[in-house]
N, C-alpha and C positions, 0 to 999 in steps of 0.2 A: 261905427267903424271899428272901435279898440275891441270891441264882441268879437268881430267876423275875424279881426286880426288873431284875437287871441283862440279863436278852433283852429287856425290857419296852423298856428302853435302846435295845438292838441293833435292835429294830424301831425308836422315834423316830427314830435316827440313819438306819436306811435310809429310812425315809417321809421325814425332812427332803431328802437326796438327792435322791430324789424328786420333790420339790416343786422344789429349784432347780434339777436339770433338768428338768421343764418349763416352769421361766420362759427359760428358757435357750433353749429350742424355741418358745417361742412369742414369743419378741424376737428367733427369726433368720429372715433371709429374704436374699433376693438377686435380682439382675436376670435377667432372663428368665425362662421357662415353668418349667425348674422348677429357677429358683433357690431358694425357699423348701424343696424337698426334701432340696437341694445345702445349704441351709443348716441343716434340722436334723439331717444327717446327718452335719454339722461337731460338736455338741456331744456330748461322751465322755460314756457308760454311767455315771455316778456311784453307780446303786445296783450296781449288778453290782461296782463298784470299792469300792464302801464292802464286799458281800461278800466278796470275794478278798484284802481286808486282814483282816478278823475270820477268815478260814479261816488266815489264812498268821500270825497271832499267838496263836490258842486251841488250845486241843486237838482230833487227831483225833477222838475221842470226837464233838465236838460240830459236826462239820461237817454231818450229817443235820439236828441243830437248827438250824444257823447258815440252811441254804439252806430250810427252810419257814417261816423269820420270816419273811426278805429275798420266799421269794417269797408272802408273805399281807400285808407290806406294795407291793409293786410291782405285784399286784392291783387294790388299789385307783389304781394311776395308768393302767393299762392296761384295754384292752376286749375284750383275749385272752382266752381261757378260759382260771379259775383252774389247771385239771389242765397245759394248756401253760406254765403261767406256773412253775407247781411243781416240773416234769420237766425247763424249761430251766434255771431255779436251782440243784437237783440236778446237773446238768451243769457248769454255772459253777464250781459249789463242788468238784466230784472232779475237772475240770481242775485246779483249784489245790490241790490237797492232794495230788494226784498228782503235780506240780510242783515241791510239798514235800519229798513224800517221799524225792525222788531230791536234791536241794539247798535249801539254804535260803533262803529269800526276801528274804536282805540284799543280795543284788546288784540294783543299775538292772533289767537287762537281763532278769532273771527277774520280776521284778516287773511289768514292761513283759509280759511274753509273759506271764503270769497272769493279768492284767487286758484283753490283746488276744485272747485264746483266750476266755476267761468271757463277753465282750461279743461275738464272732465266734459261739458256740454259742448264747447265748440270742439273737440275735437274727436269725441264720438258723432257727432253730429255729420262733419266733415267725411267722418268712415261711412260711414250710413250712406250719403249722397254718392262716394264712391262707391258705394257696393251695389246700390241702385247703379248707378250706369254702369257699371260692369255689366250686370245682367242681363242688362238690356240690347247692350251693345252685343253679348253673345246672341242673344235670341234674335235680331236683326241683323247680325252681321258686320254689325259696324266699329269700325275701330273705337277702340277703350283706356281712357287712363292711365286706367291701373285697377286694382283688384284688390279686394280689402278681405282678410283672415282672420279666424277668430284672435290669433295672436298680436293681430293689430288693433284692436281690440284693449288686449292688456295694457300694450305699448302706451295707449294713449291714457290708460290711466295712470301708467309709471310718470309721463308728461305730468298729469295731471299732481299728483304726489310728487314730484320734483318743486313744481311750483307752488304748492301751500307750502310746500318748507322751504323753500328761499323768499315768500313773499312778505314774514317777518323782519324777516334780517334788510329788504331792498326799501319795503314801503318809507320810512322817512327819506332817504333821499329821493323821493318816488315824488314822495308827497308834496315837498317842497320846487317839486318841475317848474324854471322863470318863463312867464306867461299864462300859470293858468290861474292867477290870481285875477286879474279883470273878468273873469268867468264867474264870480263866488258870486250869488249876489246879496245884499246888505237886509235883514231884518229890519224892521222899522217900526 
């Protein structure tokens, strides 16, 4: 029960994420046409960063759990389809466990490149799924999303470079998140 309690955690902590980045997206904007894209594409991945730290402190074991909480809470802040939203998290998460495997995640610089890799995958990924059903939706007729551009494209690796360079500076207090310590489990 203190297990179930404590992903119960791991989800509030990524939905809080969540929520202040999109207050974060929706208090930036900028001058000209598309300064407001320029400006949300300034605020770093914070749920992808809250995942890439629980991947990079818990057990392998539980990197499959860690990436379908992260992505059944980030669901709900997006209008992606749950299955894209699931497959990019799964990506986020074995970028950084893969990451692990070969080094540990106490240096800057790997930290930086786990959290600018997890937010570069999920969020080109995201574009992709959007630009498939654009497509589609045109060639069928059917109403559409939205419509993804090669400049969205860039956007999403400016994201993505936002977030390896704030994810040195957040990881300690990241890391020390109360509840996801009954998560670790004990060598023996």
């Amino acid at each position: 029960m203190k297990r179930l309690t404590s992903l119960g955690i791991f989800f509030l902590w990524v939905s809080l994420a969540g929520a202040a980045q999109l207050f974060l997206i929706s208090g930036s904007g900028g001058p000209g046409v598309d300064g407001p894209a320029l400006g949300r594409a300034c605020v770093p991945d914070l749920m992808t960063l809250v995942l890439v730290v629980a991947v990079g402190r818990l057990d392998r074991r539980d990197v499959v759990t860690l990436a379908l909480i992260a992505a059944a809470a980030r669901a709900a802040c997006t209008a992606a389809p749950p299955f894209a939203v699931l497959s990019g998290c799964l990506v986020a998460a074995l970028i950084a466990d893969t990451i692990r495997r070969f080094a540990d995640l106490d240096r800057a610089w790997l930290r930086a490149g786990a959290a600018g890799s997890g937010a570069l995958a999920i969020g080109t990924w995201l574009l992709l799924v959007d630009l498939v059903r654009g497509s589609e939706a045109r060639v069928t007729g059917r109403l559409s999303f939205g419509q993804a551009s090669d400049a969205d494209f860039v956007l999403a690796a400016l994201t993505a470079a936002v977030t390896a360079l704030v994810a040195p500076l957040v990881w300690p207090a990241l890391h020390r998140l109360p509840g996801l310590r009954r998560l670790e489990r004990k060598a023996f």
